[in-house]
C-alpha positions as CSV (number, residue, x, y, z in Angstrom):
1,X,70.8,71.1,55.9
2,X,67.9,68.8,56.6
3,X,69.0,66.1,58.9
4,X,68.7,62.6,57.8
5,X,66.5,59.7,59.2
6,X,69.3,58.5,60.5
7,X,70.4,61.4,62.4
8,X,67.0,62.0,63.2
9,X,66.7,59.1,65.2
10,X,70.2,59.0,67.2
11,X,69.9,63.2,68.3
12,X,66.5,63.9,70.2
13,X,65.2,67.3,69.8
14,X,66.4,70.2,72.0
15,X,66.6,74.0,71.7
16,X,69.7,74.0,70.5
17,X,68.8,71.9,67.1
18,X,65.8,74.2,66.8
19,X,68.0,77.1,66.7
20,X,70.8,75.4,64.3
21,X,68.0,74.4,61.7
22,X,66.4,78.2,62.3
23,X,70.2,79.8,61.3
24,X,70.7,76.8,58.2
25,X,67.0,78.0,57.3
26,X,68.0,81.9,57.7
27,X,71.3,81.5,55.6
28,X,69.3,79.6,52.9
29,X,66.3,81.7,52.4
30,X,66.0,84.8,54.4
31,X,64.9,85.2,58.1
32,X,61.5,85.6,56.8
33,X,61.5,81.9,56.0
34,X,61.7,80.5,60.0
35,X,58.2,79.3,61.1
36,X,57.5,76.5,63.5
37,X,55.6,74.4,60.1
38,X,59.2,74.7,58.3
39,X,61.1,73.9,61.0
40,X,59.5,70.9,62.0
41,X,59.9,69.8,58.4
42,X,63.8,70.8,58.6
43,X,63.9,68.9,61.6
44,X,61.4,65.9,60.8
45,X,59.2,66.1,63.7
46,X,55.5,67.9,64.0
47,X,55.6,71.6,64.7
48,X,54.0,71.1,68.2
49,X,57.0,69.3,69.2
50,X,59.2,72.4,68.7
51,X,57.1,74.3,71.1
52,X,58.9,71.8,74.1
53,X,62.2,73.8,73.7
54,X,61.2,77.2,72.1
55,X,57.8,79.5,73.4
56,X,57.4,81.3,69.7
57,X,58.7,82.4,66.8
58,X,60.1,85.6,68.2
59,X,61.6,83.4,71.0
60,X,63.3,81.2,68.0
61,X,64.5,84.7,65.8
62,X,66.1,85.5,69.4
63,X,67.9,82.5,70.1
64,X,69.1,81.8,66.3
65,X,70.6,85.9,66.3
66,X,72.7,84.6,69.7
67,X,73.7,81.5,68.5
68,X,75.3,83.9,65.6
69,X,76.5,86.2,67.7
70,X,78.0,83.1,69.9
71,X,79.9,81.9,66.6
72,X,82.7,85.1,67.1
73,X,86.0,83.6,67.8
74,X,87.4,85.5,71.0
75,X,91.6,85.7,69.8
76,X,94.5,85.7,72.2
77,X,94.3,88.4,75.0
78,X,96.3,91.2,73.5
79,X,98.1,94.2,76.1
80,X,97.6,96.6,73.1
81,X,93.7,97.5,73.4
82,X,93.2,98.7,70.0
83,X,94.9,95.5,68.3
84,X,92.2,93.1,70.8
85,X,89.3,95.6,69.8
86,X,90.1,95.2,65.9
87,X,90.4,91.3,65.9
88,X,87.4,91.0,67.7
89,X,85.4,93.3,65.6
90,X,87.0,91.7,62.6
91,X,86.6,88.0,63.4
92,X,83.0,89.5,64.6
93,X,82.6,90.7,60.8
94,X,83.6,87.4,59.3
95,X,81.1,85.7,61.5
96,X,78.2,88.1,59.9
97,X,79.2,87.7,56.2
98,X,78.8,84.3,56.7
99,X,75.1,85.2,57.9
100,X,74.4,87.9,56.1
101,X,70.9,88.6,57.1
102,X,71.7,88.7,61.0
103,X,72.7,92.6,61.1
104,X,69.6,93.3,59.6
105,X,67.7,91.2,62.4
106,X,70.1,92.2,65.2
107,X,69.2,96.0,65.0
108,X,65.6,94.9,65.6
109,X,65.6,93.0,68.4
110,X,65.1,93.8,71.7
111,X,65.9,91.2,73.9
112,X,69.6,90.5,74.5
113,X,71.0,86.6,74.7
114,X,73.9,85.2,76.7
115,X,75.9,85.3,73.6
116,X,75.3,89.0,73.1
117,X,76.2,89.8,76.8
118,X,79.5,87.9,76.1
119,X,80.4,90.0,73.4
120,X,79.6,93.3,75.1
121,X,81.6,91.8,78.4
122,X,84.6,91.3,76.0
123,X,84.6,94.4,74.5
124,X,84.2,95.6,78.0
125,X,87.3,93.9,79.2
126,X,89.2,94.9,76.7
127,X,89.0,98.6,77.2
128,X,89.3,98.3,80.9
129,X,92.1,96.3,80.6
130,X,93.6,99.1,78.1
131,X,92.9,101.9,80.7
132,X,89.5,103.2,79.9
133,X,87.7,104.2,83.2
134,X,84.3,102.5,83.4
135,X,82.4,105.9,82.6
136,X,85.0,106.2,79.3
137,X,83.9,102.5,78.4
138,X,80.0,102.8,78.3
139,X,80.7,105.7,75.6
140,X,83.0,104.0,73.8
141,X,80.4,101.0,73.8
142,X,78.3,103.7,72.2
143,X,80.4,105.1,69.8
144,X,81.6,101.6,68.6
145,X,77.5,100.7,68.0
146,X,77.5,97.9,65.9
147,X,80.9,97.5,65.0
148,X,81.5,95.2,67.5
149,X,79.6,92.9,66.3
150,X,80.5,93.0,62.8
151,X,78.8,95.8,61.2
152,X,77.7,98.9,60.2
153,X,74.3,100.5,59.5
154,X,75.3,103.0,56.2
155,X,72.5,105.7,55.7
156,X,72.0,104.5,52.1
157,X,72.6,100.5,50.6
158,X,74.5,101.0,47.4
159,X,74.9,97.2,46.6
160,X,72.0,96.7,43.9
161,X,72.7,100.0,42.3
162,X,77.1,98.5,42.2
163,X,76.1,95.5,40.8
164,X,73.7,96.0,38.3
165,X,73.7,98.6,35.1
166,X,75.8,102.0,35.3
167,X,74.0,104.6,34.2
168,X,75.1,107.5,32.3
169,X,76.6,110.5,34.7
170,X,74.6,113.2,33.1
171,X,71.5,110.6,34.0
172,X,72.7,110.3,37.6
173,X,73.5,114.2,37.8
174,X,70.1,114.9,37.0
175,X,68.4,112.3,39.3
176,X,70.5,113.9,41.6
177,X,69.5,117.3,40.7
178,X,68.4,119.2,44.2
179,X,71.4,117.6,45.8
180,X,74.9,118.5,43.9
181,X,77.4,117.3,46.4
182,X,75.3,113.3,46.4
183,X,75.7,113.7,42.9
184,X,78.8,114.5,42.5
185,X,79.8,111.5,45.1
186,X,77.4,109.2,42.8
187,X,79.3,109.5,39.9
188,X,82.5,109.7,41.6
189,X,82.1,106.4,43.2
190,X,80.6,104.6,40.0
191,X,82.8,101.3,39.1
192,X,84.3,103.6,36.5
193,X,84.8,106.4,38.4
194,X,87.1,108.6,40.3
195,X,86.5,106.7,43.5
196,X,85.6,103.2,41.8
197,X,82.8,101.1,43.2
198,X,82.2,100.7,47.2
199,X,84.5,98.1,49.0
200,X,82.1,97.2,52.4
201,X,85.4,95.4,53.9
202,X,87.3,98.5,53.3
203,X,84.8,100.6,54.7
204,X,84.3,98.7,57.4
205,X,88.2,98.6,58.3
206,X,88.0,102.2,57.7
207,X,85.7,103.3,60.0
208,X,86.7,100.8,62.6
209,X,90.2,102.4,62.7
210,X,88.7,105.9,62.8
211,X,87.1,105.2,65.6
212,X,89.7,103.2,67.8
213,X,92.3,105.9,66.6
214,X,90.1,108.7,68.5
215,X,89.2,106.6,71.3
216,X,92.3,105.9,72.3
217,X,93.3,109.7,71.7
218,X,90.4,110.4,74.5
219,X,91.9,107.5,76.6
220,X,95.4,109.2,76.8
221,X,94.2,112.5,77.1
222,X,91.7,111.7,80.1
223,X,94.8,110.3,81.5
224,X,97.2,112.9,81.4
């Protein structure tokens, strides 16, 4: 939201309102939208100005991916690992959907924020806490990837395809012709078919149980 002159006047500028307006300009119109010209506008104040709180753009697509990440609502502690690790991926999920072109940015970047570090540090905590030794949590860090932090990478984006037209499934078989088995999945998971269209939440939940079941079958095992 563009601040008014108002507000303009009462809040001087600091990074942190350069970041805000970069995640409002993000959620509005893509991350390909931030520049200093159109955040000065968002903010009403020359671009120059900006460059007193942030050194660049890649600085600003940095700091507005933290402040996402610093959005995740840490729950009560929990003595049962697996329920703490779920919540937080979970509340870490609803945090994404609301910006939902941060996963896409977050698998980019290479420079890791205080927020970021907090979430690993959680996650961290949490499987210490539920008897992981410190060698056993850097690979479940790994394993988890980017589920704690509210998503997944899927090696294909199905979304355009669910929401527009169905084709025919003697028109997908064929597409699919050199690979039987992706056909047979594409028309099986057609909004009319066998498996009905793709639920992300579901698959998310899914996968995130899969996971946290066999971690914590390699916990107790390690511990026997």
């Amino acid at each position: 939201m563009v601040d008014s002159v108002e507000t303009r006047e009462r809040r001087p500028l600091s990074r942190e309102r350069v970041l805000r307006a970069a995640v409002e300009l993000a959620d509005r119109e893509g991350v390909e939208a931030i520049s200093l010209r159109r955040l000065g506008q968002e903010l009403g104040v020359e671009a120059m100005a900006i460059y007193r709180h942030v050194r660049d753009k890649d600085d600003i697509v940095d700091g507005a991916v933290d402040a996402v990440v610093g959005e995740i609502e840490v729950g009560e502690p929990s003595e049962d690992w697996q329920a703490a690790m779920r919540a937080l991926a979970m509340a870490a999920r609803s945090v994404m959907l609301r910006h939902r072109w941060a996963p896409a940015v977050i698998v980019t970047r290479q420079n890791v924020g205080p927020a970021m570090l907090g979430q690993i540090e959680r996650v961290l905590q949490i499987l210490r806490r539920g008897g992981f030794t410190i060698d056993a949590a850097h690979h479940a860090v790994h394993v988890l990837g980017s589920r704690i932090l509210g998503f997944t990478q899927d090696p294909f984006n199905d979304s355009a395809q669910a929401s527009g037209p169905q084709p025919p499934p003697d028109e997908v078989v064929r597409a699919f012709a050199p690979y039987p088995a992706v056909a047979e999945l594409a028309v099986a998971a057609r909004h009319d078919g066998a498996l009905g269209g793709c639920d992300d939440d579901f698959e998310f939940e899914f996968g995130l149980d899969l996971v946290l079941d066999g971690l914590d079958r390699r916990r107790a095992s390690a511990s026997d």
